[in-house]
Structures are given as structure tokens and as C-alpha cells.
C-alpha positions in Angstrom: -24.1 0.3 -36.4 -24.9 2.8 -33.2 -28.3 2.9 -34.8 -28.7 -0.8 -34.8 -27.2 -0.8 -31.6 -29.9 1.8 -29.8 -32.5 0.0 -31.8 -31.6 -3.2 -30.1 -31.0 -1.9 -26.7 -34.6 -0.3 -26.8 -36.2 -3.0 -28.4 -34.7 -6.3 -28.5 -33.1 -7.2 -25.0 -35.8 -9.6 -23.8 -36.9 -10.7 -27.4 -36.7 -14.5 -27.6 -33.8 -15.7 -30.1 -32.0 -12.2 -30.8 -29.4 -12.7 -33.1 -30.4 -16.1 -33.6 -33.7 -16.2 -35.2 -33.7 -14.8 -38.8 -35.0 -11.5 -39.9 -37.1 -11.6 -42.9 -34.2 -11.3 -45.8 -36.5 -9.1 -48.4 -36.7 -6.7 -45.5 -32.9 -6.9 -44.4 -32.0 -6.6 -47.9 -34.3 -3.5 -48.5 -32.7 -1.7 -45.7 -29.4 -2.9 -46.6 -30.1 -1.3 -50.2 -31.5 1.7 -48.7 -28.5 1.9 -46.1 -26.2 2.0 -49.3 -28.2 4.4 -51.3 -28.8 7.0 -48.6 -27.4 6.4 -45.8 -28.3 5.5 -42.2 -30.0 9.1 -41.3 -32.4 9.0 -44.4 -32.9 5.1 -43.6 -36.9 5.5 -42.6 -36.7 1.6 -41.7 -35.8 1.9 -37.9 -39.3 2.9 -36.5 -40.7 0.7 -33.0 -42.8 -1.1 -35.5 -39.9 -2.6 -37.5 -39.1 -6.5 -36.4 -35.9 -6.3 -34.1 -35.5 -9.8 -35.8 -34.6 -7.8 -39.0 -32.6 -5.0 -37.4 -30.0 -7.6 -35.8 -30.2 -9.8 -38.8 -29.0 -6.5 -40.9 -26.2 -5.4 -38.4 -24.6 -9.2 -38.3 -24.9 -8.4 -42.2 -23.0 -5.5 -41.7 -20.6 -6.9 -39.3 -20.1 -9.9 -41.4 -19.3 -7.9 -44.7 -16.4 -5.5 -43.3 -13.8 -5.9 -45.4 -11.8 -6.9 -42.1 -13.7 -8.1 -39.3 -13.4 -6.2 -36.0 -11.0 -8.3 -34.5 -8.7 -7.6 -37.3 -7.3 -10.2 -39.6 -3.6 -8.7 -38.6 -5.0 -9.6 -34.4 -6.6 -13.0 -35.5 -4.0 -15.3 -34.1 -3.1 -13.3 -31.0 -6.4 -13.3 -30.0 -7.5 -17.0 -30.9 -4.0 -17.6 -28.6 -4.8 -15.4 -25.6 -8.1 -17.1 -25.6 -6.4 -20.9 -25.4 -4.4 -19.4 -21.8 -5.2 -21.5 -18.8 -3.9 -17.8 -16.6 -7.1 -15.5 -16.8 -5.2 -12.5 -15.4 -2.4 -12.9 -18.5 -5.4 -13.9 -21.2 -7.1 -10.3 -20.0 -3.9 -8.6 -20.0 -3.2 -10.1 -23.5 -6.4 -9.1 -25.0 -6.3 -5.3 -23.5 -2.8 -4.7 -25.4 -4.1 -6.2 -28.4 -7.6 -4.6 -28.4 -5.8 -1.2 -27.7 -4.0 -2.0 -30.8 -6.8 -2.0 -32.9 -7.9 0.7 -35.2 -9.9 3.4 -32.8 -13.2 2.9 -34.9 -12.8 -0.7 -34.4 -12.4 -0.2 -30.5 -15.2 2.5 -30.3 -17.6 -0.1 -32.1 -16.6 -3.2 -30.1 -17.1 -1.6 -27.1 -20.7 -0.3 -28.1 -21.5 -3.9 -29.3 -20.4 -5.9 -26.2 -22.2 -3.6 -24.0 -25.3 -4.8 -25.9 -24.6 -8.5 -25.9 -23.8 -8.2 -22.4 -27.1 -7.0 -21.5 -28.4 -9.5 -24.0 -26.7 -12.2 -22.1 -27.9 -10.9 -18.1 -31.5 -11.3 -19.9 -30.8 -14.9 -21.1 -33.8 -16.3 -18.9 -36.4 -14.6 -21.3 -34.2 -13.9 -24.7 -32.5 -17.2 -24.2 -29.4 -16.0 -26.0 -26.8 -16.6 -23.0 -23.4 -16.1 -23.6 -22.2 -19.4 -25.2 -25.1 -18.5 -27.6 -23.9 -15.2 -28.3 -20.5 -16.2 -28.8 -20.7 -18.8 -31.0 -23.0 -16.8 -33.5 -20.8 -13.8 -33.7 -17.2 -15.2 -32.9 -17.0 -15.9 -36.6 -18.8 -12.7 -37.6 -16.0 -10.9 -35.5 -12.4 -12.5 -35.3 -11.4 -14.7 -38.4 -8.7 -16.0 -40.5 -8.3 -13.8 -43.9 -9.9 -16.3 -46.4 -7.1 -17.0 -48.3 -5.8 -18.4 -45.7 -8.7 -20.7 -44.5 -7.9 -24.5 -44.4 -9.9 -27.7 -43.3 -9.9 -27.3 -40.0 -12.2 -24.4 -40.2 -15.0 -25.4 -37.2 -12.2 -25.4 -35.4 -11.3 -21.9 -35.7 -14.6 -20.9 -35.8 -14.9 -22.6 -31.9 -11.3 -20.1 -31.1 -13.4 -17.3 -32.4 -16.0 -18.1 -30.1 -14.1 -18.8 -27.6 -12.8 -15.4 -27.7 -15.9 -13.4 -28.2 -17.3 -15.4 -24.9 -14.5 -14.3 -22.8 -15.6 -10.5 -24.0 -19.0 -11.3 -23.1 
């Protein structure tokens, strides 16, 4: 994820549609395979010549297949909660006691990744990914329901999670 991270700082900050325009999947699943088979260190795929496209289309991957999202499932409904608060100061002070509740990895790598979607988002006039953008394409990825315990009203939810990971951003 760091990797990705770097890769996207260096690379992909003023690229039109990050996050949002698809990397080509034979190439995200090549480096997803060779991500699996080796390793990130031995991953020769992350050279200046490799499509940031693909790089942030393989970290939502990875992101996306956790087998439980950053925002823990066990944090899910705090979270989607705080986010519903009309009292900013008690939303932040909501989501600081529940973030420092998270597993340490989890924090470490949430921090790393907003720091990148906030300079993402203070580029928005050439990368056009402004914060509602970024929000609503990885409030899903992040914070959401286990899925046995999805219903029908899942756009809904979705648009919590979102709403959440826009008040990070």
C-alpha cells in the first residue's frame, strides 16, 4: 500500500480522473498476481513508465479485498453515526476515539492514504477528483456493513460511507 501510495504521490496528483478512470485490468491483475507470488519488493511493475491509472486501480483492489475494510466492520455504525451529527466539534471528537480504536496498522495506513487524497483533492482544478469525488469512490472501499448483514437499502449506506470518508478528506 506505501508503495502505491509513493507511487501516486510522485506520479499521479495532477493526473486527470485518479481513482476514477480505470486502469487497464490485464495489467492490474498481472501485478496483483505478481504482488501475491513475490511480494511487493520483487514487484518490478512500479517503474515511472507504469500507468498511475493502473497503480490506483490495483491499490482500490487491494483496499477493496481486506478481509475487513479499514474502517472496521466492528466501527461501521459508529462511524456512519458520527458522520449524521449536525455538532462538528462532537462528530471530530467522535471519530478520533473511534479511529484511535482501530487496529494500529489500520491507523498507520489510513493516515498514509488520506494524506494522499488530500493532496489529490487541493489539485482538484487539474485531476478533477475533488473531495465529493474522492469520497464517494472510496467510502465504500473503506467503511462498510459486513455482508451478511447487507440489506436493500444499500446506496444508502454506501452515501454514510461517503459521507464519512469526506469528512476525513
Amino acid at each position: 500500500i506505501k508503495l502505491c501510495l509513493d507511487f501516486i504521490r510522485i506520479h499521479g496528483l495532477e493526473t486527470q480522473g485518479i481513482f476514477r478512470v480505470p486502469g487497464h485490468q490485464a495489467t492490474v491483475e498481472h501485478l496483483n498476481s505478481e504482488f501475491f507470488q513475490h511480494g511487493m519488493d520483487n514487484v518490478g511493475g512500479l517503474n515511472p513508465e507504469t500507468d498511475v491509472h493502473v497503480v490506483a486501480e490495483f491499490l482500490k483492489k487491494v483496499l477493496r479485498d481486506l478481509p475487513d475494510p479499514l474502517f472496521t466492520y466492528a466501527y461501521y455504525k459508529k462511524f456512519t453515526d458520527a458522520s449524521g451529527l449536525d455538532n462538528e466539534s462532537e462528530k471530530i471528537s467522535i471519530y478520533k476515539r473511534t479511529l484511535a480504536q482501530l487496529p494500529v496498522v489500520h491507523q498507520a495506513v489510513i493516515k498514509s492514504l488520506f494524506l494522499i487524497l488530500v493532496l489529490i483533492s487541493q489539485n482538484a482544478k487539474s485531476n478533477l477528483m475533488d473531495t465529493e469525488n474522492l469520497a464517494t469512490i472510496f467510502g465504500p472501499t473503506l467503511l462498510r456493513e459486513k455482508p451478511s448483514e447487507r440489506s436493500d437499502i444499500l446506496k444508502a449506506l454506501e452515501f454514510k460511507s461517503s459521507l464519512v470518508v469526506r469528512d476525513f478528506i
